[in-house]
Biotite code that builds the C-alpha atoms (Angstrom):
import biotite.structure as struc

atoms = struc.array([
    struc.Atom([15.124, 1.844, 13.653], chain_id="A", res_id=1, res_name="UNK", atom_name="CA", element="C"),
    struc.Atom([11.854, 1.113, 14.983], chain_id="A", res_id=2, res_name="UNK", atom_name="CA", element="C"),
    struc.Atom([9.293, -0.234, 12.263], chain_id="A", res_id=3, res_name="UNK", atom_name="CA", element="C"),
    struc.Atom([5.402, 0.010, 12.695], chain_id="A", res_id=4, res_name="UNK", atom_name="CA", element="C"),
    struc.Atom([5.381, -3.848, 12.454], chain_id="A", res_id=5, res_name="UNK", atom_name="CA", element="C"),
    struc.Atom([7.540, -7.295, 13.372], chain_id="A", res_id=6, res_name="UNK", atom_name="CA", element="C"),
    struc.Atom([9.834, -8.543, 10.281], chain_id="A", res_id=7, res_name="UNK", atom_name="CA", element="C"),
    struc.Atom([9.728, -12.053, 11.867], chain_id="A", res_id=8, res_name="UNK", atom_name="CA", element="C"),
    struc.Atom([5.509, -12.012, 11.717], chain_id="A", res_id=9, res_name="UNK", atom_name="CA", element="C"),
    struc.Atom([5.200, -11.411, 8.610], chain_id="A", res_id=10, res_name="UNK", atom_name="CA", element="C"),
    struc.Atom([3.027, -13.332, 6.313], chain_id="A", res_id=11, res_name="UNK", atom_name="CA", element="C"),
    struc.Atom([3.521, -14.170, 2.801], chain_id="A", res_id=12, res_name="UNK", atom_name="CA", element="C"),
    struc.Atom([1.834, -12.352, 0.660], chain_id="A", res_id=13, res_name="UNK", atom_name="CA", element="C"),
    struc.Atom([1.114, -9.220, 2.868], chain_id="A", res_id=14, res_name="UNK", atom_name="CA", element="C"),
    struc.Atom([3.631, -7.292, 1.240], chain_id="A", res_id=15, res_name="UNK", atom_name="CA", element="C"),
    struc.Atom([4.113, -6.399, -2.534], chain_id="A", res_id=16, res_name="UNK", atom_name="CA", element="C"),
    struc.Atom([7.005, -5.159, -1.905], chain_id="A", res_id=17, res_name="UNK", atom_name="CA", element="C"),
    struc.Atom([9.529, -4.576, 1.233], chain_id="A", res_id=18, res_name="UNK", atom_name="CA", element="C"),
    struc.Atom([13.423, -4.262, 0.957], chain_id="A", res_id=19, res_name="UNK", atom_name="CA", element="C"),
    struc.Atom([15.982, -3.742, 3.541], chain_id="A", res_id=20, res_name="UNK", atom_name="CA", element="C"),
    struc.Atom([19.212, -1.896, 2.647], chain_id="A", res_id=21, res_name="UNK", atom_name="CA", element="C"),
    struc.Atom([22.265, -0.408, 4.118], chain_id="A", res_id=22, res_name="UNK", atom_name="CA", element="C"),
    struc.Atom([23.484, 3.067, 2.485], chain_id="A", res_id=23, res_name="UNK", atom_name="CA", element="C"),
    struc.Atom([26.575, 4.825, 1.746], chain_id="A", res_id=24, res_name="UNK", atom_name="CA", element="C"),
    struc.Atom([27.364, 8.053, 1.889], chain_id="A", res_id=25, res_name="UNK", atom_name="CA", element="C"),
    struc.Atom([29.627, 10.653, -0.951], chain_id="A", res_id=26, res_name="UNK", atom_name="CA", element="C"),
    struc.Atom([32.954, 9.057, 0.760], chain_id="A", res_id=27, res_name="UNK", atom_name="CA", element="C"),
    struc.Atom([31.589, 5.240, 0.118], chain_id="A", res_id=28, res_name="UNK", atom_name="CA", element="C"),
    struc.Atom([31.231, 4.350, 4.099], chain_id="A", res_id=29, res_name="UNK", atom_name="CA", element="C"),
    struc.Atom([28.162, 2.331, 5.098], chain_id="A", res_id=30, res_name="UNK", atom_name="CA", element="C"),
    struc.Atom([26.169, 5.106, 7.803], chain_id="A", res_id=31, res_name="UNK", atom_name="CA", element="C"),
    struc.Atom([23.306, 4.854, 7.344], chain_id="A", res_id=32, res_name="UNK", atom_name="CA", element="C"),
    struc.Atom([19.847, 2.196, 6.511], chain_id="A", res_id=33, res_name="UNK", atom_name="CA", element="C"),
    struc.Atom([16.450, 2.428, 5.112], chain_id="A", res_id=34, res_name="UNK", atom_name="CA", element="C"),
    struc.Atom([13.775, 0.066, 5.222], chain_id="A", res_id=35, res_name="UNK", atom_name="CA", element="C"),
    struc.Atom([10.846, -0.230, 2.119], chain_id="A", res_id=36, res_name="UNK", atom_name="CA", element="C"),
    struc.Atom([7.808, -1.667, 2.216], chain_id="A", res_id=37, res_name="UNK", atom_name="CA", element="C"),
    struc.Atom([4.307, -1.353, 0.229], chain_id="A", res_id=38, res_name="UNK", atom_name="CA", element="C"),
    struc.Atom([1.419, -3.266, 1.315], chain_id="A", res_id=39, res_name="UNK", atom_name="CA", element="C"),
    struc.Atom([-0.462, -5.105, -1.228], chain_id="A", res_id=40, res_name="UNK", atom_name="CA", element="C"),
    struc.Atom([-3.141, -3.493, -2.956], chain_id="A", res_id=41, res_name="UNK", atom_name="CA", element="C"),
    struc.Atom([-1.610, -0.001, -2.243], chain_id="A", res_id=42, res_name="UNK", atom_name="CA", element="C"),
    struc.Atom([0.620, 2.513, -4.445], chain_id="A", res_id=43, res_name="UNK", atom_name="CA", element="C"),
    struc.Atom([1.911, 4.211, -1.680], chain_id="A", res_id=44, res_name="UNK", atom_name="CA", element="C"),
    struc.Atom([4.945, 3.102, 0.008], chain_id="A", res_id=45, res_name="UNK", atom_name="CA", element="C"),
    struc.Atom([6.214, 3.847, 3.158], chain_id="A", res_id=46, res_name="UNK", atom_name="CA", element="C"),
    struc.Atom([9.585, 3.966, 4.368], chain_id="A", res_id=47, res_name="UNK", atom_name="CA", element="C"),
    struc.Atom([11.871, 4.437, 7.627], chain_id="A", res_id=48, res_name="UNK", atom_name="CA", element="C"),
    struc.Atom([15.313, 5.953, 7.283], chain_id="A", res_id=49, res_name="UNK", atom_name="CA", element="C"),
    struc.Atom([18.510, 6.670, 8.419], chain_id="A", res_id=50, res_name="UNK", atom_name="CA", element="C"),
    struc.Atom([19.964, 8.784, 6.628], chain_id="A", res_id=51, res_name="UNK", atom_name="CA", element="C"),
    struc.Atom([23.368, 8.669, 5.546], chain_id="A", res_id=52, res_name="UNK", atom_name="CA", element="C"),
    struc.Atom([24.603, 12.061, 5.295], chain_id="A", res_id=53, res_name="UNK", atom_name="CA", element="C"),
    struc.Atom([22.815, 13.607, 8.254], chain_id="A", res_id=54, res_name="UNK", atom_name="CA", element="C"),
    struc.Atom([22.431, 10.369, 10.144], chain_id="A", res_id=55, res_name="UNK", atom_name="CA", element="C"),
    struc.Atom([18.969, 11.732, 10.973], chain_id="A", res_id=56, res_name="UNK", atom_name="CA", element="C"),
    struc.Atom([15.861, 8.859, 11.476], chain_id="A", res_id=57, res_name="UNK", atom_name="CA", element="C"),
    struc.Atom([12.795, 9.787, 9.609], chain_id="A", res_id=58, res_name="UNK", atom_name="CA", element="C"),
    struc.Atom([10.031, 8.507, 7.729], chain_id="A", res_id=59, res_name="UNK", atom_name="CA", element="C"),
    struc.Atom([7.414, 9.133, 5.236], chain_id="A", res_id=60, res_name="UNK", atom_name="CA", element="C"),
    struc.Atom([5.541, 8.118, 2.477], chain_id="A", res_id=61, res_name="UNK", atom_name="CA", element="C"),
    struc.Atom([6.030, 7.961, -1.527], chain_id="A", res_id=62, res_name="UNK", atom_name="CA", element="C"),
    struc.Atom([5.210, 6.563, -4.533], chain_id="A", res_id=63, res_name="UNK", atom_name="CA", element="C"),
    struc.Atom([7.621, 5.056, -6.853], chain_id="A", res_id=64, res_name="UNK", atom_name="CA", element="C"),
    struc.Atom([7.286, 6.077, -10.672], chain_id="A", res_id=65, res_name="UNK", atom_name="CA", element="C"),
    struc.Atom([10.799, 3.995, -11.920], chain_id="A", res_id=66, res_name="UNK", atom_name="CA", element="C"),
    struc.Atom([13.877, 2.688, -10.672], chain_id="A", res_id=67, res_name="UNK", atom_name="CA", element="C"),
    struc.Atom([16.150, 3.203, -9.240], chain_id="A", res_id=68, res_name="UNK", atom_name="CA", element="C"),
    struc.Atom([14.234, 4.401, -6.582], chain_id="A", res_id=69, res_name="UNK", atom_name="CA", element="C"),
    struc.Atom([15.002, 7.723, -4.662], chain_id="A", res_id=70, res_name="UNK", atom_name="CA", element="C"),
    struc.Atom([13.825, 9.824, -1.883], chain_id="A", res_id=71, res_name="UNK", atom_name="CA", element="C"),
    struc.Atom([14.513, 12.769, -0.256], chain_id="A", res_id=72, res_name="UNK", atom_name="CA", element="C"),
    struc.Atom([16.273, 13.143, 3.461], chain_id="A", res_id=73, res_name="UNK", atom_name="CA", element="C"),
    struc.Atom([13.122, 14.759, 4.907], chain_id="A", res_id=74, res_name="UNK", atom_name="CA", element="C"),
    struc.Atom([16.009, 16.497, 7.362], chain_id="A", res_id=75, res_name="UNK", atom_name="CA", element="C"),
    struc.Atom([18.484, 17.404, 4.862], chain_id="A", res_id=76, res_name="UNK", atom_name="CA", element="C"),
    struc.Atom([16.966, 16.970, 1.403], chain_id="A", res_id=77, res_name="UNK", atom_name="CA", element="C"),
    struc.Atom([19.689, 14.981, -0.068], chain_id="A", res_id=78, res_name="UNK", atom_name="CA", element="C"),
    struc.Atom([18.479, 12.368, -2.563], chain_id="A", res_id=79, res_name="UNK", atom_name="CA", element="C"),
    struc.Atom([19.055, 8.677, -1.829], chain_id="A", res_id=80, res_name="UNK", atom_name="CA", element="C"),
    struc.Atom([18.927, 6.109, -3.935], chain_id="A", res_id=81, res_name="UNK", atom_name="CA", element="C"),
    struc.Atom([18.247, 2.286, -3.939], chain_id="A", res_id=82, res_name="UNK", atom_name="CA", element="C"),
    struc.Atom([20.458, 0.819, -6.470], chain_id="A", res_id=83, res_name="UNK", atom_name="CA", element="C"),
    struc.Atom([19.006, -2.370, -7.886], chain_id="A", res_id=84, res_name="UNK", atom_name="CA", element="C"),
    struc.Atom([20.237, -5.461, -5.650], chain_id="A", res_id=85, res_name="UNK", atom_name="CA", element="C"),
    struc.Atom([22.332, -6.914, -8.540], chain_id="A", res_id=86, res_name="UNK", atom_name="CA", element="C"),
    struc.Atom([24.097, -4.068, -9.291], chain_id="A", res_id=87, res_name="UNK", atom_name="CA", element="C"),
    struc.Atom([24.894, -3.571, -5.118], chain_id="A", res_id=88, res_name="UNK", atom_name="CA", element="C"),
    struc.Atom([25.386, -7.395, -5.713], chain_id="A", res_id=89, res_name="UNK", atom_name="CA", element="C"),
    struc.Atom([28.175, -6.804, -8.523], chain_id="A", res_id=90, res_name="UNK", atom_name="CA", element="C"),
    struc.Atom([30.303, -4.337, -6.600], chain_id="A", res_id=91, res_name="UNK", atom_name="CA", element="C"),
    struc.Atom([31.287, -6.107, -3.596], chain_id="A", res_id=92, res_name="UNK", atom_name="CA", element="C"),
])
């Protein structure tokens, strides 16, 4: 996945938010990955995805009313969703 920016030059407090997750598809498998981020001082966030079901990259924008968060496969328009890391944390 290529991002619009380096994870290792990043510098604190540039981000409000940015989360890096692997996702599993209806049979439990880890396929695909989507990476979070909102800038600080914005509502929008932006992600980049690959989507588990499809297994389609894409990326887009959204804002993010309450958790857990979800989009929409721009390819396939299945609904992902990033579970909460301590409940991700509490099943393995």
């Amino acid at each position: 996945m290529k991002l619009p920016f380096d994870m290792k030059n990043i510098k604190p407090g540039e981000f409000a938010y940015l989360t890096k997750r692997k996702l599993e598809n209806k049979q439990k498998e880890i396929e695909g990955e989507i990476v979070v981020w909102r800038k600080q001082g914005n509502e929008e966030s932006e992600f980049v995805v690959k989507c588990p079901f499809c297994l389609e990259e894409s990326s887009g924008k959204t804002v993010f009313t309450k958790r857990p968060y979800r989009i929409r496969c721009p390819v396939c328009n299945k609904s992902i969703t990033l579970s909460k890391l301590t409940k991700s944390a509490k099943k393995r």
